[in-house]
Backbone as XML, in Angstrom:
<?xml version="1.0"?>
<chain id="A" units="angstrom">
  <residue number="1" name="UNK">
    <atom name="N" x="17.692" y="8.856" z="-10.512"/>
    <atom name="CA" x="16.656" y="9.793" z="-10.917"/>
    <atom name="C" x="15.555" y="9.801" z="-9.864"/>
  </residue>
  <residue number="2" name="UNK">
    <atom name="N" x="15.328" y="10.829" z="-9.325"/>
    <atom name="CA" x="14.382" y="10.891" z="-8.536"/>
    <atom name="C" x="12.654" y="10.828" z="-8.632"/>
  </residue>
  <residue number="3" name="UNK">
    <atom name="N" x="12.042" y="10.403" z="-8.028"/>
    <atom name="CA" x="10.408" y="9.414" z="-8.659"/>
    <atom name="C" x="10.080" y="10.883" z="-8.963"/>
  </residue>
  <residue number="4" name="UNK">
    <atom name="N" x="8.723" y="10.969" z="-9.827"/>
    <atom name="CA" x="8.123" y="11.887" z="-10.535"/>
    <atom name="C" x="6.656" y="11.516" z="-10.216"/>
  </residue>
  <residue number="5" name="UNK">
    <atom name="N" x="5.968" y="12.541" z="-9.539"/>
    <atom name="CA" x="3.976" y="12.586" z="-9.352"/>
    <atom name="C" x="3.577" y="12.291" z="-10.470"/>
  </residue>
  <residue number="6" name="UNK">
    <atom name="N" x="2.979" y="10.707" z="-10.415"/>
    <atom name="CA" x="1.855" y="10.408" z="-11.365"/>
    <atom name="C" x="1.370" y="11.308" z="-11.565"/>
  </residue>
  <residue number="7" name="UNK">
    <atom name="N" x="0.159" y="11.481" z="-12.912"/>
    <atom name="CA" x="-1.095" y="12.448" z="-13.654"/>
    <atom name="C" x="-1.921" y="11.810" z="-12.557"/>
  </residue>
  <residue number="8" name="UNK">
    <atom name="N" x="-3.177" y="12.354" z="-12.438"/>
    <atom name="CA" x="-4.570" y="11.313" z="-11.808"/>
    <atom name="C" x="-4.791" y="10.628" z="-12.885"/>
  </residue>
  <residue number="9" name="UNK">
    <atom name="N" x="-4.229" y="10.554" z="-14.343"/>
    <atom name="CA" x="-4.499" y="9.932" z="-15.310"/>
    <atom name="C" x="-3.959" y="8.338" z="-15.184"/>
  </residue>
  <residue number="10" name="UNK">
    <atom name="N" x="-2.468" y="8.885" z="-15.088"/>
    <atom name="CA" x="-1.725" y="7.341" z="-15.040"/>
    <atom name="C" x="-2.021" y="6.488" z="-13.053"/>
  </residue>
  <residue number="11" name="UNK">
    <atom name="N" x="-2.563" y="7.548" z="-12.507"/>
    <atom name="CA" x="-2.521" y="7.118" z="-11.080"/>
    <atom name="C" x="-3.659" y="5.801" z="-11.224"/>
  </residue>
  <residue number="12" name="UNK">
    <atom name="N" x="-4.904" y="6.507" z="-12.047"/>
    <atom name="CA" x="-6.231" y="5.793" z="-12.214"/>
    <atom name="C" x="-5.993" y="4.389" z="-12.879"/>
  </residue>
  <residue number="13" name="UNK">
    <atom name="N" x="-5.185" y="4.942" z="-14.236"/>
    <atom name="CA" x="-4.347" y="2.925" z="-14.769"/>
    <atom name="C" x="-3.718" y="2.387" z="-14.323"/>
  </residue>
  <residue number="14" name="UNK">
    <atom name="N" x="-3.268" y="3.168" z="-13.603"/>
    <atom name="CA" x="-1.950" y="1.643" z="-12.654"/>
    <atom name="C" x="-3.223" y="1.145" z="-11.941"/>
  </residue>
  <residue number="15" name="UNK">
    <atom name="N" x="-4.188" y="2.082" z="-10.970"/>
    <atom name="CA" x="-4.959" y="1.238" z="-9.801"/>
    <atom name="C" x="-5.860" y="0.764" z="-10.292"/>
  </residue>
  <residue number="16" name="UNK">
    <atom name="N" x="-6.111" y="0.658" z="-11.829"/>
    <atom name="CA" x="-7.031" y="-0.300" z="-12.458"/>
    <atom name="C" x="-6.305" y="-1.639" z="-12.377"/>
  </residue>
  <residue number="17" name="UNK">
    <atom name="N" x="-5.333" y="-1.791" z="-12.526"/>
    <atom name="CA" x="-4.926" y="-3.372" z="-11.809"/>
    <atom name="C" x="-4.633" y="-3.557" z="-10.269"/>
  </residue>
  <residue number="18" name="UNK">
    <atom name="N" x="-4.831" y="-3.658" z="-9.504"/>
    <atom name="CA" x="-4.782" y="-3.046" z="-8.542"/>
    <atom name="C" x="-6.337" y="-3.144" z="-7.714"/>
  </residue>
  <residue number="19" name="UNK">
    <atom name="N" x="-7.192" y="-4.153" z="-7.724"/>
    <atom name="CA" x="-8.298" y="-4.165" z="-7.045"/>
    <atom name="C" x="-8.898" y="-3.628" z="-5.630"/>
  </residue>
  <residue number="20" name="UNK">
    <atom name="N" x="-9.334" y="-3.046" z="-5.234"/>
    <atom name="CA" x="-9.877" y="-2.529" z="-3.859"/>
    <atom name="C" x="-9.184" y="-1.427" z="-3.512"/>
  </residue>
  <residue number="21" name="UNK">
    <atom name="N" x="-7.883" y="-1.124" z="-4.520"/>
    <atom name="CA" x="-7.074" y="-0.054" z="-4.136"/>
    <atom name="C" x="-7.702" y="1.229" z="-4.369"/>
  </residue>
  <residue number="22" name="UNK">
    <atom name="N" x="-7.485" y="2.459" z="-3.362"/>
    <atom name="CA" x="-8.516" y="3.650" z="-3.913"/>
    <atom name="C" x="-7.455" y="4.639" z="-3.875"/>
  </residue>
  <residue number="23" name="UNK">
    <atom name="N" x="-7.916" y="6.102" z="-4.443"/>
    <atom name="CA" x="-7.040" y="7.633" z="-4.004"/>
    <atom name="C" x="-8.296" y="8.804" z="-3.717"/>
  </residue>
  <residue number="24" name="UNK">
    <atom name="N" x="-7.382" y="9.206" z="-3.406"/>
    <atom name="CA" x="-8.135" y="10.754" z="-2.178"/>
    <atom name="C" x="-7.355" y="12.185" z="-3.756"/>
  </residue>
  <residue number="25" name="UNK">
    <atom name="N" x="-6.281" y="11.354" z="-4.734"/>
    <atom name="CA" x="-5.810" y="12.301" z="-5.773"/>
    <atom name="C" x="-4.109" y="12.484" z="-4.962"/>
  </residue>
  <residue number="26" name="UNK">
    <atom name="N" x="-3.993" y="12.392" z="-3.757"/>
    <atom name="CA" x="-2.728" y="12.535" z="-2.786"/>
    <atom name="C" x="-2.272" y="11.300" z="-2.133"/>
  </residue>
  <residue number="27" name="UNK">
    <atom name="N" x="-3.124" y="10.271" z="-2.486"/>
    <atom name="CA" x="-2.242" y="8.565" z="-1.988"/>
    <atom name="C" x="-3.008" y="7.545" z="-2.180"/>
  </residue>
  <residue number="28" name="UNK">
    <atom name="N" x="-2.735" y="6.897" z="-2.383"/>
    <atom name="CA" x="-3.248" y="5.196" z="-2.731"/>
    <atom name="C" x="-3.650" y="4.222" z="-1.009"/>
  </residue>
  <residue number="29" name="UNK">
    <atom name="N" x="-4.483" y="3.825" z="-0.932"/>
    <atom name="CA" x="-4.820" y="3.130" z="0.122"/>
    <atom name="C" x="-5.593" y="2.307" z="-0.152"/>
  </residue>
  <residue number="30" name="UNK">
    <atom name="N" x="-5.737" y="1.233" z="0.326"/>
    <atom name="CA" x="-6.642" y="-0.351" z="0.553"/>
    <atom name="C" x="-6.364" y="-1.025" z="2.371"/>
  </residue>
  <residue number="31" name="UNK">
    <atom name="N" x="-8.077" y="-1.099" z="2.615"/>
    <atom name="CA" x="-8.048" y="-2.153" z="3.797"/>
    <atom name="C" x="-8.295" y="-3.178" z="3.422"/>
  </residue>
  <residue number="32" name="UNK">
    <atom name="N" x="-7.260" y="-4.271" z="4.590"/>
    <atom name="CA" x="-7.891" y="-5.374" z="4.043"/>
    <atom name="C" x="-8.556" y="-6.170" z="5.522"/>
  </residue>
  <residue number="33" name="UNK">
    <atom name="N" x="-9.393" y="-6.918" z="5.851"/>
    <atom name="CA" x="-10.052" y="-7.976" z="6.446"/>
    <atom name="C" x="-9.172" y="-9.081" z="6.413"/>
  </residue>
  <residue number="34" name="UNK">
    <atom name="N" x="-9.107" y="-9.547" z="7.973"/>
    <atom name="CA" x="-7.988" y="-10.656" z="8.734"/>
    <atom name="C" x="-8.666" y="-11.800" z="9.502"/>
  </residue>
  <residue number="35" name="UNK">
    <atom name="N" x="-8.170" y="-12.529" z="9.615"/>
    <atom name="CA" x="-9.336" y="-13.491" z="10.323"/>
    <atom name="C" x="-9.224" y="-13.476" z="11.975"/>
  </residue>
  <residue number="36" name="UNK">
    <atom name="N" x="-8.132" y="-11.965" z="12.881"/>
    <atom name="CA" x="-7.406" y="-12.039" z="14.210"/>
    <atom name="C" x="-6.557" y="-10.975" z="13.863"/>
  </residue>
  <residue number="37" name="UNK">
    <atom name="N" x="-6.698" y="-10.869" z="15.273"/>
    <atom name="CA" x="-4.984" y="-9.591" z="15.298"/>
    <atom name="C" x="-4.007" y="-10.059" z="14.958"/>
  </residue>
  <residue number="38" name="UNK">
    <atom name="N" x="-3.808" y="-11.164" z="15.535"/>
    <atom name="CA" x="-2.260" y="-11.979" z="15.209"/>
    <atom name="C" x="-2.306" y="-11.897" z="14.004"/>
  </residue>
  <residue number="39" name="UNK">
    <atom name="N" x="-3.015" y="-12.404" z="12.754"/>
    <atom name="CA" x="-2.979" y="-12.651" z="11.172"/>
    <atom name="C" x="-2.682" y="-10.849" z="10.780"/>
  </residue>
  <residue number="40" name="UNK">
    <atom name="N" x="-3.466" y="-10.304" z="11.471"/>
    <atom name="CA" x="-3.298" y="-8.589" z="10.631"/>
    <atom name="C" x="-2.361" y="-8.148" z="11.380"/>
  </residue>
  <residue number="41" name="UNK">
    <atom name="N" x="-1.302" y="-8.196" z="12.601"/>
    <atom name="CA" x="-0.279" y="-8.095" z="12.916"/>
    <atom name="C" x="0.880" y="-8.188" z="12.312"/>
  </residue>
  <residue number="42" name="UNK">
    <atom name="N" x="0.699" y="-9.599" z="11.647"/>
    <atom name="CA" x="1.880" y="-10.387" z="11.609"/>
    <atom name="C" x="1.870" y="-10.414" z="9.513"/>
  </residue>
  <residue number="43" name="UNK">
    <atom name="N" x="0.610" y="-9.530" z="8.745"/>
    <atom name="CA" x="0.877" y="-9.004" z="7.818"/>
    <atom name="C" x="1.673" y="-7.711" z="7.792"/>
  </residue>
  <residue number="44" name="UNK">
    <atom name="N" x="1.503" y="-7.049" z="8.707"/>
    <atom name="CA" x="2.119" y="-5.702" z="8.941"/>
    <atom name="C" x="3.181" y="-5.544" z="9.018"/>
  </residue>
  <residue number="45" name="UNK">
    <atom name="N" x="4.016" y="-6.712" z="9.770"/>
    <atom name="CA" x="5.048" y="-7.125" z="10.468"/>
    <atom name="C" x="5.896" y="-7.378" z="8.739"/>
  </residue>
  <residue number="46" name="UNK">
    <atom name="N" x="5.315" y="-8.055" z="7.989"/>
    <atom name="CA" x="5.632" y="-8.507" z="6.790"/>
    <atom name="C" x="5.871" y="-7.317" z="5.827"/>
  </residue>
  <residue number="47" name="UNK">
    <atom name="N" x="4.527" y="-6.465" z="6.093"/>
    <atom name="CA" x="4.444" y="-4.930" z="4.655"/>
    <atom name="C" x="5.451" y="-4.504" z="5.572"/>
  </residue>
  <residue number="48" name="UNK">
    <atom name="N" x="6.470" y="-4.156" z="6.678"/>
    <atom name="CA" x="7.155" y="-3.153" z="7.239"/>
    <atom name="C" x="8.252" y="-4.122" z="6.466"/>
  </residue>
  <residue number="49" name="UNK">
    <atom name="N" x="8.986" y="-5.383" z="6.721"/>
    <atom name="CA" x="9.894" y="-5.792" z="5.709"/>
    <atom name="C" x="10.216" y="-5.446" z="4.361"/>
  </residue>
  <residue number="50" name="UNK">
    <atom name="N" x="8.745" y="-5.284" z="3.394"/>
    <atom name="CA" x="9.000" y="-5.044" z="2.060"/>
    <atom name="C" x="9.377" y="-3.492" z="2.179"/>
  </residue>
  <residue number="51" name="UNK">
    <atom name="N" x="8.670" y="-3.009" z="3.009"/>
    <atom name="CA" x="9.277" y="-1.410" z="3.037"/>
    <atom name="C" x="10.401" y="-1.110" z="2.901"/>
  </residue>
  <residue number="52" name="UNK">
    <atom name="N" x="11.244" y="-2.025" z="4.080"/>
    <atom name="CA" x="12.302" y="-1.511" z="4.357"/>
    <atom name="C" x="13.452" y="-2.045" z="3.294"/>
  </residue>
  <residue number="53" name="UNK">
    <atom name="N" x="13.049" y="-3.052" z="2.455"/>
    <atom name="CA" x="13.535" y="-3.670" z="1.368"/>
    <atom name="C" x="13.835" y="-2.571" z="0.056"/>
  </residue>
  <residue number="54" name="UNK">
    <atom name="N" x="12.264" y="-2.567" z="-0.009"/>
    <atom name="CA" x="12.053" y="-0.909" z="-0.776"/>
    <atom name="C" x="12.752" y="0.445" z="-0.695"/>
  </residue>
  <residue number="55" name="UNK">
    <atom name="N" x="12.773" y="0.414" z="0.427"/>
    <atom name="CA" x="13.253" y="2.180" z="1.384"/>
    <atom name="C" x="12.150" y="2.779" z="0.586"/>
  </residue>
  <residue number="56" name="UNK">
    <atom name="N" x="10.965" y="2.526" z="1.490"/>
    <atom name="CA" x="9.456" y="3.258" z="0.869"/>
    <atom name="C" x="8.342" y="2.963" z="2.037"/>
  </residue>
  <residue number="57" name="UNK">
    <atom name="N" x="8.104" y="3.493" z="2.843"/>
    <atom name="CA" x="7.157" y="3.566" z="3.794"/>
    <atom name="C" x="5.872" y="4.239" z="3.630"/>
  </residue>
  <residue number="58" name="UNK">
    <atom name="N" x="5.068" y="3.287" z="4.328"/>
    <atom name="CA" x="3.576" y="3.388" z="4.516"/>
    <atom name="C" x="2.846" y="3.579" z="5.400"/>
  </residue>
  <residue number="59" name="UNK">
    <atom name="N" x="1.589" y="4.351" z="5.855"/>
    <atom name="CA" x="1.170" y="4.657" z="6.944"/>
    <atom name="C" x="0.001" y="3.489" z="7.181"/>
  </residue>
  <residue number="60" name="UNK">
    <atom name="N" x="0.330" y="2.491" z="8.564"/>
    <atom name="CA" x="-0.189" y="1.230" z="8.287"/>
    <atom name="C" x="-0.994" y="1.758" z="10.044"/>
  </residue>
  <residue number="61" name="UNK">
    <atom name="N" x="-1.802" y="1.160" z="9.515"/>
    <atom name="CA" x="-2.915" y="1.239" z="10.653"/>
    <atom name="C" x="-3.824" y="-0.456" z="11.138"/>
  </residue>
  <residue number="62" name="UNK">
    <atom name="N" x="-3.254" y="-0.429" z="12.454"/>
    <atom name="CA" x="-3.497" y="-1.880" z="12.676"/>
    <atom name="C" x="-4.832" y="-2.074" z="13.796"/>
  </residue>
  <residue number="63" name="UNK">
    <atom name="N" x="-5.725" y="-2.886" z="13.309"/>
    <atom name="CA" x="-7.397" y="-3.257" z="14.140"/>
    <atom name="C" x="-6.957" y="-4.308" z="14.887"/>
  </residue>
  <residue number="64" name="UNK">
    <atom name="N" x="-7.753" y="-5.273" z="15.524"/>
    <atom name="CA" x="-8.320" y="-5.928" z="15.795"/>
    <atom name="C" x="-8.101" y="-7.007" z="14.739"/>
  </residue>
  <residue number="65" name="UNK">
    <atom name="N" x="-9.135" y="-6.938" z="13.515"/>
    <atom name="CA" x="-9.124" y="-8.033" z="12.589"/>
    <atom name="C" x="-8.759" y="-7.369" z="11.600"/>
  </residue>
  <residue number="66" name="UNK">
    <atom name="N" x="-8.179" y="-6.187" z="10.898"/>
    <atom name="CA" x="-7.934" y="-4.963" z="9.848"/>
    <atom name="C" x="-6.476" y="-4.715" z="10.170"/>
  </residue>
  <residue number="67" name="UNK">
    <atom name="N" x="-6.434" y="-4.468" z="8.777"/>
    <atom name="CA" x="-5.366" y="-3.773" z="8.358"/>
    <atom name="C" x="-5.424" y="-3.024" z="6.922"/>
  </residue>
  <residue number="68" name="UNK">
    <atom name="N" x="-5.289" y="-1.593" z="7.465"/>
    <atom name="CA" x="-5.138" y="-0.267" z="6.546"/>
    <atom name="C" x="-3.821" y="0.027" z="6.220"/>
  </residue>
  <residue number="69" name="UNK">
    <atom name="N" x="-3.667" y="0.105" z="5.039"/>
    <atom name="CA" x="-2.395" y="0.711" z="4.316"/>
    <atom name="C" x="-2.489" y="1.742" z="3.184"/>
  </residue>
  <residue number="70" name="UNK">
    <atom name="N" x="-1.852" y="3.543" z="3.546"/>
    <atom name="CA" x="-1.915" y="4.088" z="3.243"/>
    <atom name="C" x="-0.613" y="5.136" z="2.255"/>
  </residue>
  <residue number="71" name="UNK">
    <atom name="N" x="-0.671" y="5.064" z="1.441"/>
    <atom name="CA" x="0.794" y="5.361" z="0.932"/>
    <atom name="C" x="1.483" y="6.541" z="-0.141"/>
  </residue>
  <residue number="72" name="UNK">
    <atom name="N" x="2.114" y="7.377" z="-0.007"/>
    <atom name="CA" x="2.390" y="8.482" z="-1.182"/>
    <atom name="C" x="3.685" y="8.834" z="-0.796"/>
  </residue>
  <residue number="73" name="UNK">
    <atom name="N" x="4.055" y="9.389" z="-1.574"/>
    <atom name="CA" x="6.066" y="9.565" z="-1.750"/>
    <atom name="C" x="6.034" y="11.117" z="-0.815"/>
  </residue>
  <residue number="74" name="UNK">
    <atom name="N" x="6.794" y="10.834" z="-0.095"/>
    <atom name="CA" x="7.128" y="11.837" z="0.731"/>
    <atom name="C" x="7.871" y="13.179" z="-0.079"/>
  </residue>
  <residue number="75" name="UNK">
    <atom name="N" x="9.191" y="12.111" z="-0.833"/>
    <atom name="CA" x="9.875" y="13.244" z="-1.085"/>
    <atom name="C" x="9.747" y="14.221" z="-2.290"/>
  </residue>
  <residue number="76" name="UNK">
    <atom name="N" x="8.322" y="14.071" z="-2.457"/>
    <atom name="CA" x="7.514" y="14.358" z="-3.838"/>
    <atom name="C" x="6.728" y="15.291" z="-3.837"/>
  </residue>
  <residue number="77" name="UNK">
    <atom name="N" x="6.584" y="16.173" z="-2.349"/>
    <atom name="CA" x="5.468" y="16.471" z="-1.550"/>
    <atom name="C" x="4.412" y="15.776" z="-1.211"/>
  </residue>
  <residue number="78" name="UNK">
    <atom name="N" x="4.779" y="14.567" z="-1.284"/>
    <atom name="CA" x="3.292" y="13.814" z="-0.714"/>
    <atom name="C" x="2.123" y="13.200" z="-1.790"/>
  </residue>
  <residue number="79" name="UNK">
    <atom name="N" x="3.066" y="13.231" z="-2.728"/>
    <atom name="CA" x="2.059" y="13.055" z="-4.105"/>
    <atom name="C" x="2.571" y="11.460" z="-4.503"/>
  </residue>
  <residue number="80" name="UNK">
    <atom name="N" x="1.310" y="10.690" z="-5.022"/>
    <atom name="CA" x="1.910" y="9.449" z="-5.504"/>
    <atom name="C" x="2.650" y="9.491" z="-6.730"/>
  </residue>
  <residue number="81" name="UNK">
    <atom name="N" x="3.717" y="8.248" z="-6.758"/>
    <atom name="CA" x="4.870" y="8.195" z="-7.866"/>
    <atom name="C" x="4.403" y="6.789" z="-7.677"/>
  </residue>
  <residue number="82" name="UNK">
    <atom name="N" x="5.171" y="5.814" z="-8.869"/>
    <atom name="CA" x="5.527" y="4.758" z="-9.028"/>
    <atom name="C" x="5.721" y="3.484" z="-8.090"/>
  </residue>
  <residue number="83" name="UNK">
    <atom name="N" x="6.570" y="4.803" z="-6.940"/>
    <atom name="CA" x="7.162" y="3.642" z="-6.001"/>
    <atom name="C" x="5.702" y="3.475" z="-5.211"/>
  </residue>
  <residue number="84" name="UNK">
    <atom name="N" x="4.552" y="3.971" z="-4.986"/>
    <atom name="CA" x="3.975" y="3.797" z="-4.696"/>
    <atom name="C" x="2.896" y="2.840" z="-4.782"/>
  </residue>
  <residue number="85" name="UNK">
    <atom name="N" x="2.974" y="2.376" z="-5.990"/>
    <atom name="CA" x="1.982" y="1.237" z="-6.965"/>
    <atom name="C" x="2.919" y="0.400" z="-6.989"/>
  </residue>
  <residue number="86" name="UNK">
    <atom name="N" x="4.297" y="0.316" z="-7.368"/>
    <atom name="CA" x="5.070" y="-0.692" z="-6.746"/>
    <atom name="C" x="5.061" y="-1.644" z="-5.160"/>
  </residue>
  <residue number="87" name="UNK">
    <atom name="N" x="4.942" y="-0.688" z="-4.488"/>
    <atom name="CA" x="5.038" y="-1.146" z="-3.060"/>
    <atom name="C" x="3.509" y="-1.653" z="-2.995"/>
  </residue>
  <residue number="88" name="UNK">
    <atom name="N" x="2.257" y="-1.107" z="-3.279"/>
    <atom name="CA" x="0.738" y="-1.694" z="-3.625"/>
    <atom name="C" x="0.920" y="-3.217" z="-4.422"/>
  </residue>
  <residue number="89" name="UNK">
    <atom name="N" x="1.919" y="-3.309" z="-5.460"/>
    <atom name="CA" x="1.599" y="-4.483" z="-5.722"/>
    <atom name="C" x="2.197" y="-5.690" z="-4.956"/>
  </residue>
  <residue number="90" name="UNK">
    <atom name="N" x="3.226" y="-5.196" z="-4.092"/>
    <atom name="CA" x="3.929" y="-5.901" z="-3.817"/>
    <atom name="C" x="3.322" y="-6.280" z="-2.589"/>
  </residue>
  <residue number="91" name="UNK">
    <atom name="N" x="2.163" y="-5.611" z="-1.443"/>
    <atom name="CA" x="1.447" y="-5.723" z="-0.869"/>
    <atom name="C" x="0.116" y="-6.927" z="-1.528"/>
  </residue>
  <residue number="92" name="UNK">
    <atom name="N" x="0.091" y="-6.464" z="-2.428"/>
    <atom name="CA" x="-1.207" y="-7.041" z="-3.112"/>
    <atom name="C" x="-0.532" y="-9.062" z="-3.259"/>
  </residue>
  <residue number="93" name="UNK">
    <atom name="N" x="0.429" y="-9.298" z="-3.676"/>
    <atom name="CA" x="1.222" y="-10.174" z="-3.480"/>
    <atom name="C" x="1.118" y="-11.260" z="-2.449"/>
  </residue>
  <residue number="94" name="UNK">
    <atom name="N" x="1.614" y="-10.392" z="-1.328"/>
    <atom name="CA" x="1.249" y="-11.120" z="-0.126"/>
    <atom name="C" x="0.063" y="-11.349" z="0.608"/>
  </residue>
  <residue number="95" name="UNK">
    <atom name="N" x="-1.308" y="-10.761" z="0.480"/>
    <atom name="CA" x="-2.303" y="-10.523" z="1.116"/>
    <atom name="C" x="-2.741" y="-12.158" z="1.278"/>
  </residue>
  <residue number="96" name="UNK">
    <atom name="N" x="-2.689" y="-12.702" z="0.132"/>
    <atom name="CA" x="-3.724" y="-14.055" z="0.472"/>
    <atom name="C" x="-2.299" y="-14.736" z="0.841"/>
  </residue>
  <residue number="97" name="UNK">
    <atom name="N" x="-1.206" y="-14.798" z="1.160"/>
    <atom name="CA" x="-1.028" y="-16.109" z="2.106"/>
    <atom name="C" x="-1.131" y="-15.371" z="3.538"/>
  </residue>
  <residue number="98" name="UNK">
    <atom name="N" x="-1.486" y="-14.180" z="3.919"/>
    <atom name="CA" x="-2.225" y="-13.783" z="5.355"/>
    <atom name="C" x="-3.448" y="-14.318" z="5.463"/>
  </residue>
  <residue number="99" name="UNK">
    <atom name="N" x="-4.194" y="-14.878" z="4.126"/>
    <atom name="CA" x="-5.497" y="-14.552" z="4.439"/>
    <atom name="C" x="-6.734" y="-13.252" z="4.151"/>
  </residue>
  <residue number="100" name="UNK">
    <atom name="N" x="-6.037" y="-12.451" z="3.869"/>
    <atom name="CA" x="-6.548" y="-11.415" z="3.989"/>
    <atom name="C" x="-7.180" y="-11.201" z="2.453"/>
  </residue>
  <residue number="101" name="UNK">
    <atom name="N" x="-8.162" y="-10.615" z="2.519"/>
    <atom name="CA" x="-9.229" y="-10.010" z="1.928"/>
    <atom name="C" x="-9.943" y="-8.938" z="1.704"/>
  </residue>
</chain>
């Protein structure tokens, strides 16, 4: 069965668990704070694994000491679904053994 566009209703309760996570109404995104490139590298290096675990990609944007992750179902027109708060939590998961904040 193919994913289905959250309401902004159910988008808003899922990212009520979901801390620091925000929407624009068209995707879910959270930065997080690294203590080095290497640490926010080598999280990225990690969210591109769960992706590809998933088959669900994210538009990841890598700093200095940051890392941005930006995300909505492509094949949906671009609108968030499920897999999207899925892949957020599963991000959310890993953040503190990066460190990240």
């Amino acid at each position: 069965m193919a994913p289905q566009p959250l309401t902004p209703e159910e988008t808003e309760q899922a990212l009520s668990g979901l801390p620091h996570w925000t929407t624009d109404g068209d995707s879910v995104s959270r930065s997080y704070s690294l203590a080095g490139h290497l640490p926010a590298a080598a999280m990225a290096l990690h969210i591109a694994a769960i992706q590809e675990e998933l088959n669900h990609h994210s538009e990841l944007t890598l700093g200095y000491n940051s890392l941005s992750v930006t995300v909505n179902t492509h094949s949906v027109g671009g609108r968030i679904t499920e897999l999207d708060i899925a892949l957020a939590r599963r991000i959310e998961q890993i953040a503190p053994g990066h460190g990240a904040s």
